[in-house]
N, CA and C atoms as an extended XYZ file, in Angstrom:
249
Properties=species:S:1:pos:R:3:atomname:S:1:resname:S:1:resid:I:1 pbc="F F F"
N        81.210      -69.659      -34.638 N   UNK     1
C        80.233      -68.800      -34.007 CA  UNK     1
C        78.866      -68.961      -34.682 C   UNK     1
N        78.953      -68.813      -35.613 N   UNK     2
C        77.769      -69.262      -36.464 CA  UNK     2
C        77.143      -70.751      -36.496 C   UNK     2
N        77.597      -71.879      -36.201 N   UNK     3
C        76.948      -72.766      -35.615 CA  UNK     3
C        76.253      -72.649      -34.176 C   UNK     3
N        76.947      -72.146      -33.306 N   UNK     4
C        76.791      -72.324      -32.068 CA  UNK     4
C        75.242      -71.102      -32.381 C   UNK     4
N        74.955      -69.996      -32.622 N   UNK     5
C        74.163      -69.095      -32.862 CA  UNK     5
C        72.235      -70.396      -33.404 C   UNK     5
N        73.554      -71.159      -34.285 N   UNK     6
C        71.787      -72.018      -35.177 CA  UNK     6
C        71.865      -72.881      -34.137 C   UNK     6
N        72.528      -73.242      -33.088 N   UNK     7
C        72.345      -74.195      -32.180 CA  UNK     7
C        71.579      -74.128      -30.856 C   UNK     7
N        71.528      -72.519      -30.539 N   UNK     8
C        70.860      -71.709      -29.894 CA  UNK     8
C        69.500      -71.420      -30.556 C   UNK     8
N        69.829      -70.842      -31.915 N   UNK     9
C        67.951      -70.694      -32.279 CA  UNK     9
C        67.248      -72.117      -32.370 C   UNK     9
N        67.540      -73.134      -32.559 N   UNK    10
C        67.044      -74.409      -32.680 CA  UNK    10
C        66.350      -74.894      -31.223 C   UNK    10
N        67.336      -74.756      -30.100 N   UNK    11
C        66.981      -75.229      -29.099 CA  UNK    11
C        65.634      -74.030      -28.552 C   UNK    11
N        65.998      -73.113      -28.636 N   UNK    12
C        64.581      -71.646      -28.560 CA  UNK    12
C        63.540      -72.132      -29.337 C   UNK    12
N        63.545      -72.558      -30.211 N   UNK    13
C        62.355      -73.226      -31.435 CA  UNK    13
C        61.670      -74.081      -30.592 C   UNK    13
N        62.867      -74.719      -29.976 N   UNK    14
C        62.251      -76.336      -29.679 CA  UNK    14
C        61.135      -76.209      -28.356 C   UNK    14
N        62.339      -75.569      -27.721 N   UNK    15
C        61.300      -74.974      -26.176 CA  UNK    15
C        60.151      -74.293      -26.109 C   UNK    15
N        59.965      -73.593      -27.290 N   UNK    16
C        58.536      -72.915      -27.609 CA  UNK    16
C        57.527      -73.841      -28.136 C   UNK    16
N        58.156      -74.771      -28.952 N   UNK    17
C        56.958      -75.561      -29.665 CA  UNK    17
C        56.393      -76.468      -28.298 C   UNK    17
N        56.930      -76.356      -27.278 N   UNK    18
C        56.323      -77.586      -26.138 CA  UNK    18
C        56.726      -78.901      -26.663 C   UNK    18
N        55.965      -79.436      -25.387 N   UNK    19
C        56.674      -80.804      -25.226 CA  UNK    19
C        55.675      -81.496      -26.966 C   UNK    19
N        56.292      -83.140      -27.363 N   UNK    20
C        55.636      -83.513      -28.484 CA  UNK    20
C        54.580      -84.402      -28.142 C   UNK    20
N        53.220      -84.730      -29.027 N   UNK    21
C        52.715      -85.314      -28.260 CA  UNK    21
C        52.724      -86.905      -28.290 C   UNK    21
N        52.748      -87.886      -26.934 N   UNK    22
C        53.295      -89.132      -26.788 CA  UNK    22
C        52.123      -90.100      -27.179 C   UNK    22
N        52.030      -91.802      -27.233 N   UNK    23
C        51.015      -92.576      -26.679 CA  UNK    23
C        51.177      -92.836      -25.741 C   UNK    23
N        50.348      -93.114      -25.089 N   UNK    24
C        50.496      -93.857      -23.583 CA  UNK    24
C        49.637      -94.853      -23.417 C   UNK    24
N        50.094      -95.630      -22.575 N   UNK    25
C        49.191      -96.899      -22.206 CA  UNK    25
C        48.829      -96.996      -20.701 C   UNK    25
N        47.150      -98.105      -20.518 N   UNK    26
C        47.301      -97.829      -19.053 CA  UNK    26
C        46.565      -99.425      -19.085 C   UNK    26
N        46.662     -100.096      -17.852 N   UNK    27
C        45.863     -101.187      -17.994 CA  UNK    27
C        46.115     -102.065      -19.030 C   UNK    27
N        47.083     -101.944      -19.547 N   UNK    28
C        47.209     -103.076      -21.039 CA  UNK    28
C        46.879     -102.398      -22.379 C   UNK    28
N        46.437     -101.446      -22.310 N   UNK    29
C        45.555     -101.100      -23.899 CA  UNK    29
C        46.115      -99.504      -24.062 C   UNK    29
N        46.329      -99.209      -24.711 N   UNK    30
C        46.044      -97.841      -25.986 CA  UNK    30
C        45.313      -96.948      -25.106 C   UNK    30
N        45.969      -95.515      -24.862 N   UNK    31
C        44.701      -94.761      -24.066 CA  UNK    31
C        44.370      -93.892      -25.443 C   UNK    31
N        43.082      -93.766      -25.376 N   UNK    32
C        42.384      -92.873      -26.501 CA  UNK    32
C        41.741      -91.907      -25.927 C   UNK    32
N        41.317      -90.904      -26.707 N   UNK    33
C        40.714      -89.701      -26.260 CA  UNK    33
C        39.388      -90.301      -26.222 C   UNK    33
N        38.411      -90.281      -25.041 N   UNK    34
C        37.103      -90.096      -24.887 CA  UNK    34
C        36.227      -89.225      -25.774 C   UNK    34
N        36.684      -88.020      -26.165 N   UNK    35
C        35.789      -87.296      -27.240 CA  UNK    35
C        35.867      -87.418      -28.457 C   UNK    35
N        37.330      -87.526      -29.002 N   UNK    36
C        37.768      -87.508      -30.371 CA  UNK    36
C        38.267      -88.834      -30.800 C   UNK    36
N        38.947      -89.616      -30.003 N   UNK    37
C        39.043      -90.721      -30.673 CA  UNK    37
C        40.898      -90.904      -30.472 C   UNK    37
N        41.586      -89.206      -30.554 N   UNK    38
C        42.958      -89.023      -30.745 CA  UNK    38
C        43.684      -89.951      -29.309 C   UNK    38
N        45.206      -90.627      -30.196 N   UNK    39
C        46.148      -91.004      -29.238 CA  UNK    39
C        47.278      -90.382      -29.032 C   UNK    39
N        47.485      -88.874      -29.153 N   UNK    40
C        48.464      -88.188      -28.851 CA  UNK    40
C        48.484      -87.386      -27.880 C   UNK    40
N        48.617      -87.333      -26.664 N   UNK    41
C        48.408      -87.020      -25.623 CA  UNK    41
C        50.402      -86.373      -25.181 C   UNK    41
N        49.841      -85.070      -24.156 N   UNK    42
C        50.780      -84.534      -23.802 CA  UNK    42
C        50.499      -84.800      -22.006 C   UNK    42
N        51.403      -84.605      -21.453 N   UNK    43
C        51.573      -85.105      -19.420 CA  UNK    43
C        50.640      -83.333      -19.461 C   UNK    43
N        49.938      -83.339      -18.550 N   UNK    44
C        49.004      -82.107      -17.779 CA  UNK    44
C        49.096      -82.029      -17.067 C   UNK    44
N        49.979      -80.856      -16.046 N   UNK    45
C        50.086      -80.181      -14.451 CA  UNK    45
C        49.192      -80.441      -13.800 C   UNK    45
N        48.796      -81.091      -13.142 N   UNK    46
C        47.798      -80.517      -12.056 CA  UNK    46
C        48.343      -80.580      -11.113 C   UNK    46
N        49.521      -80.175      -10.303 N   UNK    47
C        49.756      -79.325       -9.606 CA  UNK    47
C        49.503      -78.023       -8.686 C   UNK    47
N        48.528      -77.617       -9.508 N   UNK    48
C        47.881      -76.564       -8.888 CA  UNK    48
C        46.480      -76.911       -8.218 C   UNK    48
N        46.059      -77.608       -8.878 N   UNK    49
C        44.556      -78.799       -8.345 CA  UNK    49
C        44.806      -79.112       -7.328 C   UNK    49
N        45.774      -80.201       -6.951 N   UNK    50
C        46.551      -80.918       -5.895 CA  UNK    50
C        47.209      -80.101       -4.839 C   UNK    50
N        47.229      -78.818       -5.300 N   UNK    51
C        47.628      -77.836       -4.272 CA  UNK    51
C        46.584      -77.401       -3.349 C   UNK    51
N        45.394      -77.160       -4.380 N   UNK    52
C        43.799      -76.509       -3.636 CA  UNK    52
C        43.114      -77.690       -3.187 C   UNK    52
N        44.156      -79.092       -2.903 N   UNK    53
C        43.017      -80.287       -1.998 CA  UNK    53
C        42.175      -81.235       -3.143 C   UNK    53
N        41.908      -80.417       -4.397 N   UNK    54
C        40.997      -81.189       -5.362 CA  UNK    54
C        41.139      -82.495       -5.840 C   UNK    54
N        42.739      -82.502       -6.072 N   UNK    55
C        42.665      -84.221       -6.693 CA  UNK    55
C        44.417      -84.731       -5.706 C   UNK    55
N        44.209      -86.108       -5.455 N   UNK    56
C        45.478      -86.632       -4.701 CA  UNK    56
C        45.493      -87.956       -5.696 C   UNK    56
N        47.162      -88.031       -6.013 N   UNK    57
C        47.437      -88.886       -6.669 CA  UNK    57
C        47.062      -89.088       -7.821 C   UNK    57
N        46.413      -88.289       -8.617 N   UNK    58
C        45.972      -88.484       -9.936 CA  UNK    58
C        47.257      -87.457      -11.019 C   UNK    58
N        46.890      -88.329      -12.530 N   UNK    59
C        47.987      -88.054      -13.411 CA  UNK    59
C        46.923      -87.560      -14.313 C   UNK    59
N        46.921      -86.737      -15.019 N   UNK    60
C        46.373      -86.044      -16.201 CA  UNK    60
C        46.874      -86.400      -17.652 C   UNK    60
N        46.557      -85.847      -18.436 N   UNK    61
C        46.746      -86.265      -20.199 CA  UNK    61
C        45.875      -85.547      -20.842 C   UNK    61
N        46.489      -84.705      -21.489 N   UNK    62
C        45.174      -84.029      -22.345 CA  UNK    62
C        46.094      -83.744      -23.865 C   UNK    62
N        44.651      -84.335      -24.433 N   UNK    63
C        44.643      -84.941      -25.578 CA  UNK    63
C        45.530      -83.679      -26.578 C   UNK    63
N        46.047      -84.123      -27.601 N   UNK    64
C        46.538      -83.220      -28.382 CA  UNK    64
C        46.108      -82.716      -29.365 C   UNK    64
N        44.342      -83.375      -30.308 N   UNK    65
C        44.068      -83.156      -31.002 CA  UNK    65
C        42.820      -82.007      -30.534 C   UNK    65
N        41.911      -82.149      -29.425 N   UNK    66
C        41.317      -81.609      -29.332 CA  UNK    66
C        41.232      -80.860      -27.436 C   UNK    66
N        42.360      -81.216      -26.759 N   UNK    67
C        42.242      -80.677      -25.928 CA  UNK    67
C        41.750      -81.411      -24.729 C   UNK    67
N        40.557      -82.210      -24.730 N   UNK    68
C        40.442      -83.128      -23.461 CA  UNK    68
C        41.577      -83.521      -22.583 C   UNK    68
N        41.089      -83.567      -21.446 N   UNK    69
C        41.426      -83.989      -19.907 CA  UNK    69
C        41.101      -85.230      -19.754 C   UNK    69
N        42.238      -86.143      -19.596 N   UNK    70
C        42.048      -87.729      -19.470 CA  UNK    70
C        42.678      -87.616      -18.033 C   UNK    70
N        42.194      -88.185      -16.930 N   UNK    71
C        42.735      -88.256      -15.550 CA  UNK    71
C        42.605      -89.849      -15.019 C   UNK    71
N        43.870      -90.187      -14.532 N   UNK    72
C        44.325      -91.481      -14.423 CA  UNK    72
C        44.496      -91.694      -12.925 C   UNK    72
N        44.375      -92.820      -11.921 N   UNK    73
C        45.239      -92.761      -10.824 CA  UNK    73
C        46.379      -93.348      -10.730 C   UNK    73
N        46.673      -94.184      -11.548 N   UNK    74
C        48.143      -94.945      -11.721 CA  UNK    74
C        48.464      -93.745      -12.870 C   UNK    74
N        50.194      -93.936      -12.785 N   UNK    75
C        50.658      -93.090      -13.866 CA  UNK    75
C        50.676      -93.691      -15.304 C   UNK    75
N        50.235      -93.387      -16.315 N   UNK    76
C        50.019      -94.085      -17.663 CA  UNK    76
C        51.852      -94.254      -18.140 C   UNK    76
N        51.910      -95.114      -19.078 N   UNK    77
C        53.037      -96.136      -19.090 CA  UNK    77
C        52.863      -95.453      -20.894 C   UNK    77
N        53.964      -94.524      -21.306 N   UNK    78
C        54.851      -93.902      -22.319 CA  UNK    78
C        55.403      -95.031      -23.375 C   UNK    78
N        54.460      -95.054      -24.283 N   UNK    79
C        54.554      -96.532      -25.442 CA  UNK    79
C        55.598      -96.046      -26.836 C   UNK    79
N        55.500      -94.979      -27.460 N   UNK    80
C        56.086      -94.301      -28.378 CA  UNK    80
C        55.704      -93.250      -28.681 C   UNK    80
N        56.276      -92.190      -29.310 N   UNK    81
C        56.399      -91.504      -30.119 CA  UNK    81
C        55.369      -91.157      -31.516 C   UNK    81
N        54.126      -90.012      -31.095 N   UNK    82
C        53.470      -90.194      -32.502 CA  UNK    82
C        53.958      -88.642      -33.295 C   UNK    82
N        53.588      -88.738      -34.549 N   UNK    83
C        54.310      -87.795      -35.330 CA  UNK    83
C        53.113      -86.487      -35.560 C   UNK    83
């Protein structure tokens, strides 16, 4: 019982901390943040954009260090894992 309990708070931990943040690639190269420079980027909903008509077919990325909005029309291509 007591495993199953730390197996439960772990996975609650995990789901709160959000997703981790990835590199991605687009076009051949390294996507970098336009403001900061950062390559850790998390996937961004816009879903709700695409709902109000604003954007079709576009993929989002916003940066993990400082927050920027990177918007793509091909979907960016998931290279590894940054820490």
């Amino acid at each position: 019982m007591n495993k199953t309990i730390k197996a439960i708070r772990r996975g609650v931990e995990a789901a709160l901390a959000g997703p981790r943040p990835q590199s991605f690639q687009a076009g051949g190269k390294t996507i970098t943040c336009s403001h900061c420079g950062g390559e850790g980027f998390v996937p961004f909903d816009l879903e709700k954009w695409a709902a109000q008509g604003l954007l079709h077919q576009q993929y989002g990325l916003e940066c993990s260090a400082c927050g920027h909005l990177e918007l793509f029309t091909r979907k960016p291509i998931e290279i590894e894992t940054t820490v």
